[in-house]
MIDREN-42939 format. One record per residue (C-alpha): residue in one letter; x, y, z. Coordinates in steps of 0.1 Angstrom, whole numbers, padded with zeros to 4 digits, always signed. Layout:
<rs>
aXYZ
...
</rs>
This chain:
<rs>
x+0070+0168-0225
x+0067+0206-0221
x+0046+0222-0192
x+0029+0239-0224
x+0024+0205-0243
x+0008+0191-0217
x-0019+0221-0216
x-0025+0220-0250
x-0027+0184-0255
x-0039+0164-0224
x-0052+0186-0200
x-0087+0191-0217
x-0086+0156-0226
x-0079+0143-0189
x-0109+0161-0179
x-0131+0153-0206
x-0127+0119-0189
x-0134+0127-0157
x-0166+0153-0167
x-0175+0118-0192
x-0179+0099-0156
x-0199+0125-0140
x-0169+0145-0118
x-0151+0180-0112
x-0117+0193-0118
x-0114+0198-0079
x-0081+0185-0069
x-0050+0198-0086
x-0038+0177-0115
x-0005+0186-0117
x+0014+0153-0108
x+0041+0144-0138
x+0046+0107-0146
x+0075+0104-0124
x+0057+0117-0091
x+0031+0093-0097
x+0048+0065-0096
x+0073+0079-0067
x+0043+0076-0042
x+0035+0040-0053
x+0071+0032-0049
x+0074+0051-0018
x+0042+0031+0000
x+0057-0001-0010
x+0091+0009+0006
x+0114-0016+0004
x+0135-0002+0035
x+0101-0001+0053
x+0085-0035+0048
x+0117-0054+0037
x+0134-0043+0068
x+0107-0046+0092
x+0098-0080+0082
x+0130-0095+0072
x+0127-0124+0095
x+0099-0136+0077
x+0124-0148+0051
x+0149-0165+0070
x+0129-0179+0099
x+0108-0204+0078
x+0131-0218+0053
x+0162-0200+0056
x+0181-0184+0027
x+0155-0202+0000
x+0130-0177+0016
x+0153-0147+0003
x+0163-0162-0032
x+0136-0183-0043
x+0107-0165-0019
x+0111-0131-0026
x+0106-0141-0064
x+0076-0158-0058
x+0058-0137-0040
x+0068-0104-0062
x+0050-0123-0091
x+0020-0130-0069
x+0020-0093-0063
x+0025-0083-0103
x-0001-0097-0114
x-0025-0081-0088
x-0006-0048-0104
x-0011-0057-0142
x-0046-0062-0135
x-0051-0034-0115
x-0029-0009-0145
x-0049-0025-0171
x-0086-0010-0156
x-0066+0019-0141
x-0065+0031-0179
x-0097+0030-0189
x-0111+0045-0156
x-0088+0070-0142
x-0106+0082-0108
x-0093+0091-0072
x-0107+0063-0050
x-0099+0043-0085
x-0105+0005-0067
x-0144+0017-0055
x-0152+0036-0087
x-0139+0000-0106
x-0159-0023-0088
x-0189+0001-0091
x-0192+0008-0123
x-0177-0033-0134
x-0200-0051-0105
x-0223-0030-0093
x-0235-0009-0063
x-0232-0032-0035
x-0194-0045-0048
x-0185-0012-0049
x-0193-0002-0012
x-0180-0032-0001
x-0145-0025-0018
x-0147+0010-0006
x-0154+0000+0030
x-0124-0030+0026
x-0094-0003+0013
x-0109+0022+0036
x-0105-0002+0065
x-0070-0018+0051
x-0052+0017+0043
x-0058+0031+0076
x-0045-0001+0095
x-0015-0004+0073
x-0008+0036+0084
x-0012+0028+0114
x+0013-0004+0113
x+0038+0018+0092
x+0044+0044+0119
x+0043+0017+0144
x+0069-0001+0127
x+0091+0035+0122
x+0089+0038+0160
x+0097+0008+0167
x+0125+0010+0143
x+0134+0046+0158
x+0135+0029+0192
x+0161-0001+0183
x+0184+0028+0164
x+0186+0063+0178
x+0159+0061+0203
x+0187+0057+0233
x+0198+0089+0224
x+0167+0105+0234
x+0152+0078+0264
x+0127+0064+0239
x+0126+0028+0241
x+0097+0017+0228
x+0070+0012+0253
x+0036+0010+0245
x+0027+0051+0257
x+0058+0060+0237
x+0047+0045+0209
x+0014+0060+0205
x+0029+0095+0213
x+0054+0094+0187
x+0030+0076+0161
x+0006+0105+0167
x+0031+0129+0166
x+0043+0118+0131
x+0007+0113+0118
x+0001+0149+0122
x+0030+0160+0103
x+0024+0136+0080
x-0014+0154+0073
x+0002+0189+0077
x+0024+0181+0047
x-0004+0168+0025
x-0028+0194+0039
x-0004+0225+0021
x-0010+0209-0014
x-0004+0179-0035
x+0028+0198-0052
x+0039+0194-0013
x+0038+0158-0010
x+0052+0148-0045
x+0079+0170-0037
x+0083+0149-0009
x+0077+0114-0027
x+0101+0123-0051
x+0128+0125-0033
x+0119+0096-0015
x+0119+0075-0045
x+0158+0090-0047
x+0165+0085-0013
x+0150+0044-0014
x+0177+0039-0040
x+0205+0056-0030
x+0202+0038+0006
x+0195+0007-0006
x+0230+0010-0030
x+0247+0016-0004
x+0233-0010+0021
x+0237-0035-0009
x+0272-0027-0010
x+0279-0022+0026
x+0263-0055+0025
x+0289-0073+0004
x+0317-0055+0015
x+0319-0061+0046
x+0303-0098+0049
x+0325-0121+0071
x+0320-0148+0037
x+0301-0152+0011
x+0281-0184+0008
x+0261-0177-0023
x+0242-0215-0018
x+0223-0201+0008
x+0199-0183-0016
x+0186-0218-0027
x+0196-0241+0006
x+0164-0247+0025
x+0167-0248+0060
x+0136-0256+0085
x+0144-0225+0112
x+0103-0228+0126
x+0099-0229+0160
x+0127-0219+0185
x+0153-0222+0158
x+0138-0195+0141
x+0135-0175+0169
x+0095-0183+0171
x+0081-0159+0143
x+0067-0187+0131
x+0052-0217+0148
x+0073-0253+0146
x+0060-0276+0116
x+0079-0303+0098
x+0061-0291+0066
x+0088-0273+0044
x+0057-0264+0019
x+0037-0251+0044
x+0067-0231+0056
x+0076-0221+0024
x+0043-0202+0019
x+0044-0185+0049
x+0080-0168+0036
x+0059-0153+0007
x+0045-0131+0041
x+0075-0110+0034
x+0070-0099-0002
x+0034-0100-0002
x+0039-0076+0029
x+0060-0053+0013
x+0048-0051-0023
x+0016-0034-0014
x+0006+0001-0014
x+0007+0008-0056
x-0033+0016-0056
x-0021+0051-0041
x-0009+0052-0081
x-0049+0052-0095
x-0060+0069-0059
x-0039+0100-0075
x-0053+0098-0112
x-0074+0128-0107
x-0040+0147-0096
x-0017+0132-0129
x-0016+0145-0161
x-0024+0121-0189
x-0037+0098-0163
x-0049+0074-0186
x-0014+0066-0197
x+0006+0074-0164
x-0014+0058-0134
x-0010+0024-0153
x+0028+0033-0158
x+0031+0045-0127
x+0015+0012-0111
x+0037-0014-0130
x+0072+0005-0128
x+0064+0004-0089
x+0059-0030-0086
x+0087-0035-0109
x+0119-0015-0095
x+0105-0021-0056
x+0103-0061-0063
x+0135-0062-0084
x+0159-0039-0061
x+0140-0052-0029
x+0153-0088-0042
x+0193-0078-0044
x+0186-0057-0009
x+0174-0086+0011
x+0196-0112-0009
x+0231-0091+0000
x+0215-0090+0039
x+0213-0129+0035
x+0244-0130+0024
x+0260-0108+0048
x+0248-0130+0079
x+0277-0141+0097
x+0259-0175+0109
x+0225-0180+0097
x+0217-0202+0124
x+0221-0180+0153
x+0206-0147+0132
x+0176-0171+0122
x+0174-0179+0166
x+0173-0139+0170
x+0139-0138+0155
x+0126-0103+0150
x+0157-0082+0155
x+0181-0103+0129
x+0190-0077+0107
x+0195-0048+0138
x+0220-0077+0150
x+0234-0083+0115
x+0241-0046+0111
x+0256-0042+0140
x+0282-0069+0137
x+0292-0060+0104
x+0292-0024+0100
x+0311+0004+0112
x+0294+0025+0136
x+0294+0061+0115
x+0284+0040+0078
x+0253+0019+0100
x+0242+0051+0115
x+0238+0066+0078
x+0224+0040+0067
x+0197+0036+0096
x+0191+0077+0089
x+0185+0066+0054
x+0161+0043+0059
x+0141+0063+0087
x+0137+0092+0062
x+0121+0069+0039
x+0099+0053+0061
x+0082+0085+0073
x+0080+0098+0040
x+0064+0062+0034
x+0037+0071+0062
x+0027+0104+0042
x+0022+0088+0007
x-0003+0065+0029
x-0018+0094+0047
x-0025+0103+0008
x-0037+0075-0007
x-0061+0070+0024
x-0077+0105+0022
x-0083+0102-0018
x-0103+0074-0014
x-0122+0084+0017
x-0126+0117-0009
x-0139+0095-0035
x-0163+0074-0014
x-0176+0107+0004
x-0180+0123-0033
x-0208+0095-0036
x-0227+0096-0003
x-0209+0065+0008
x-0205+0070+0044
x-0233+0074+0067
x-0225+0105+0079
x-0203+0138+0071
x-0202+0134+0032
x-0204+0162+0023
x-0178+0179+0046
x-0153+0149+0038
x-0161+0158+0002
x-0152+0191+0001
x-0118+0207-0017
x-0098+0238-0001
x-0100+0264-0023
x-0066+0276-0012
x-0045+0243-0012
x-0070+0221-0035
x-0068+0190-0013
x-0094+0171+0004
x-0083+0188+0040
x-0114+0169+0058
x-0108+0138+0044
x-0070+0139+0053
x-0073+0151+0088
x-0103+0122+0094
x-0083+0092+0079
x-0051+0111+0107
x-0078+0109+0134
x-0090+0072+0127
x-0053+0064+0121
x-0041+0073+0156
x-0073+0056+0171
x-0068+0025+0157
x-0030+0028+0173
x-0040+0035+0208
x-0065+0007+0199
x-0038-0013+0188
x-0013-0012+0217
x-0033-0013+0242
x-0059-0042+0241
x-0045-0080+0245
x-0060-0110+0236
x-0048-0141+0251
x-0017-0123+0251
x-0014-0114+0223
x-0017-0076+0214
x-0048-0069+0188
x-0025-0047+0167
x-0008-0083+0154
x-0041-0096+0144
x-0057-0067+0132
x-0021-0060+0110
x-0021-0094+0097
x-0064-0086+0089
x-0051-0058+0068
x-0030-0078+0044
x-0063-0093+0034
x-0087-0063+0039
x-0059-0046+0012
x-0062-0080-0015
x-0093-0087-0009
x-0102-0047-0019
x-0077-0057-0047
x-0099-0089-0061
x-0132-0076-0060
x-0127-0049-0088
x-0104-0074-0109
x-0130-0104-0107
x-0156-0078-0117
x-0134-0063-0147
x-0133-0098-0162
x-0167-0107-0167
x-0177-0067-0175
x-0146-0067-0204
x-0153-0068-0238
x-0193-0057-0227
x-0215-0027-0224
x-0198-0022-0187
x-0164-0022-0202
x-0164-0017-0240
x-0131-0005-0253
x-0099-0010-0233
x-0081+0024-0221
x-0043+0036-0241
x-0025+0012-0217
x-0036-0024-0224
x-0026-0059-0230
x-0045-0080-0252
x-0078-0094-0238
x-0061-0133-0239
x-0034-0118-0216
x-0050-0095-0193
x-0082-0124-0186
x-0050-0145-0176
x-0035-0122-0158
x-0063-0117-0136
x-0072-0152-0132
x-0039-0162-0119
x-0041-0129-0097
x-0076-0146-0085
x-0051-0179-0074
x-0027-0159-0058
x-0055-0140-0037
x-0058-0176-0026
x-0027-0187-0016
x-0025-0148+0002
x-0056-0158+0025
x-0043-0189+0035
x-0010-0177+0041
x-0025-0148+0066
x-0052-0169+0085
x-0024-0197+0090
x-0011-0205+0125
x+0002-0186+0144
x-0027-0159+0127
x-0058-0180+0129
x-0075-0150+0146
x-0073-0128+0114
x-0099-0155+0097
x-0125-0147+0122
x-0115-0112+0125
x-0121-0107+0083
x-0157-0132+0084
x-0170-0107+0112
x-0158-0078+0090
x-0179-0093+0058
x-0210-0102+0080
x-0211-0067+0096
x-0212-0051+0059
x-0238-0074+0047
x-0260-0068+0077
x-0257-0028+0069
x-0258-0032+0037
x-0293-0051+0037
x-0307-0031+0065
x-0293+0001+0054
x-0269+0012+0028
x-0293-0005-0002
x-0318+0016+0005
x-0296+0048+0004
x-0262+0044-0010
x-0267+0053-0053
x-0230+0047-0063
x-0210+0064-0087
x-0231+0087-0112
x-0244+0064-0143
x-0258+0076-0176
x-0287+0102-0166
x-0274+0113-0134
x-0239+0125-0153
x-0258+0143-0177
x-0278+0159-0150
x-0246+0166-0128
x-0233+0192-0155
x-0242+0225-0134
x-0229+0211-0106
x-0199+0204-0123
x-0193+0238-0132
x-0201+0249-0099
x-0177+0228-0081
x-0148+0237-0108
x-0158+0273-0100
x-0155+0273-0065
x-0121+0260-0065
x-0108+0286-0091
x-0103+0257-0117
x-0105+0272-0156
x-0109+0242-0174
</rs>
């Protein structure tokens, strides 16, 4: 579609929409269909997650938690995403999740799921630049003395952060720039890793994506704790997809920055899911494969695949490689650094948090991005890591339970606006379905069986050896209920609803104004 087509045809109409729920043009929308769903595919990351966590495949059931795991899990994860596309349509708002729930549950569902995303996307930044240190440290850190301690880590993490926020700071045609050729770079690595893979695997034993083998305990190189239980060990190998195929919200954060949003968030969500959980499946399949002895890779725990890799490869073709995949997990920090400032934008827009609204609110004129809200999710990001490495518990660093915490924080954010789309569908709340929708049999299905899987998701994070997290996420929920009741009723209006959106038409104009939009 020409540039011209799109002016003529969908501009007005994308902000008729957003004017029809009570919001300025403040942000730029000039996103195509493509660049939205490159920063959805770029948070999920296969080389990020499916790297970082690889041992959560092999060291519960062995190759079965590659072949058959990986499957499972990516469909626990679809239909979270068909769900999510299906409401994404019909309301397409940055901060999409909190608008949802709002506007589908009510005020108080809302703020929660506001305050749960909020919470889950600045820990997961934080435990994606953790893991792209950590990763820098086991590949080229040597080359530059940086091995990982915990004062390295935060130094670098911060350091990354920042440049992270500078690049979304200059402008959203900056970033998706950026995501773009992410998106390129996550498959032309992961190509070449698959082949690599192949090629250069001692034998190929193509069983072992089916053979279940109990590696818990020692034998597994204690990622997870010993059980007998091949069912319950099964479920915690789902850790690994669940994990990884996360992040495609930042897809309906960005609505008010795509054109035709109505029609390309929902694309833009589904495709994610779709390529990351389909080429994520032959990447950590051909790894499987490529194991010279799974038994002594599943003993080796956390660094299996740095062990694998260097085994197999040739020096000069892993060193690409490794490049490769440290490109795309930076670039996987800045999407994040995105997605987390558009909803703190959104939730600020509304008087959601207690203090500094209005600044977090605001729009530069010059680069039309929300440059408070981006530099204040950077600043609670590197908190949160100096948080993170340096406080133990029972020996245990709090960054592993409050990483495992944002699994469910991240779903649980997820289910609220879902659950409340399926009793508001078909009714006053929700009265016509947006341009991209499944029938009403199919999409109520959908988001039941997403309901199931947010299920087997909490039990599968609170399980040993994370039975912190459990008591980590009740505190979380009885903390909001106590400010809610004592507090944010009493102040906190929501989203604009039917008079106040009529009312909000000079401010509107105002806002659009002062940001040089034309309409």
């Amino acid at each position: 579609m020409a540039a011209d087509d799109y002016s003529d045809n969908h501009k007005s109409e994308d902000v008729k929409i957003l004017h029809g729920m009570g919001y300025a043009q403040e942000l730029s929308r000039s996103m195509s269909k493509f660049s939205n769903f490159a920063i959805s595919f770029s948070i999920i990351c296969i080389l990020s997650g499916g790297i970082n966590s690889f041992a959560q495949a092999i060291s519960s059931v062995g190759g079965a938690g590659a072949g058959i795991g990986w499957i499972v899990g990516c469909i626990l994860s679809g239909m979270f995403a068909l769900a999510m596309a299906q409401i994404a349509s019909a309301f397409p708002t940055a901060g999409g999740l909190y608008h949802w729930a709002s506007i589908l549950g009510g005020r108080f569902w809302g703020w929660l799921t506001a305050w749960l995303n909020l919470l889950g996307l600045i820990t997961v930044l934080g435990a994606i630049n953790i893991g792209t240190a950590y990763f820098f440290a086991g590949t080229f850190g040597s080359m530059f003395g940086f091995t990982g301690t915990d004062g390295q880590v935060v130094v670098f993490v911060a350091a990354i952060t920042i440049i992270q926020a500078l690049f979304n700071h200059l402008g959203i045609k900056v970033t998706t720039l950026l995501t773009d050729v992410s998106g390129y770079i996550i498959f032309a690595t992961t190509a070449v890793l698959v082949l690599a893979c192949l090629f250069y695997a001692p034998a190929i034993d193509i069983s072992r994506l089916w053979t279940f083998t109990n590696y818990s305990g020692e034998a597994g190189g204690n990622v997870f704790p010993a059980s007998d239980n091949m069912g319950y060990l099964f479920l915690l190998c789902l850790l690994l997809p669940v994990y990884t195929i996360t992040g495609y919200d930042a897809s309906a954060h960005t609505s008010e920055e795509t054109k035709n949003a109505a029609q390309s968030v929902p694309e833009g969500i589904i495709k994610a899911v779709f390529w990351s959980s389909l080429i994520g499946w032959i990447m950590i399949c051909a790894i499987t494969l490529a194991i010279p002895d799974l038994s002594v890779a599943a003993g080796q725990g956390w660094t299996m695949f740095y062990a694998t890799m260097d085994t197999i490869l040739p020096s000069g073709l892993k060193n690409i490689l490794y490049l490769g995949i440290l490109i795309t997990q930076l670039l996987c920090g800045l999407a994040t650094v995105t997605s987390a400032s558009r909803m703190l934008f959104a939730f600020s827009r509304d008087d959601g948090m207690p203090i500094g609204s209005k600044a977090l609110a605001s729009v530069s004129p010059k680069y039309r991005t929300p440059v408070n809200a981006i530099w204040t999710a950077t600043v609670l990001c590197i908190l949160y890591v100096i948080l993170a490495m340096s406080i133990k518990i029972a020996g245990t660093s709090i960054y592993v339970i409050v990483v495992n915490s944002t699994l469910v924080f991240l779903f649980l954010s997820f289910t609220v606006p879902l659950v409340a789309g399926l009793f508001a569908y078909g009714t006053a709340k929700w009265p016509n379905p947006g341009p991209w929708a499944m029938s009403a049999g199919v999409y109520k299905l959908v988001t039941v069986l997403a309901v199931v899987g947010m299920g087997v998701i909490l039990f599968i994070a609170v399980a040993p050896p994370n039975e912190r997290v459990l008591w980590v996420v009740l505190g979380f929920i009885a903390l909001a209920l106590v400010l809610w009741f004592t507090v944010e009723n009493r102040r906190f209006e929501g989203p604009p609803t039917g008079e106040r959106i009529a009312a909000r038409k000079a401010v509107i104009a105002a806002a659009e104004k002062a940001v040089g939009e034309k309409g």
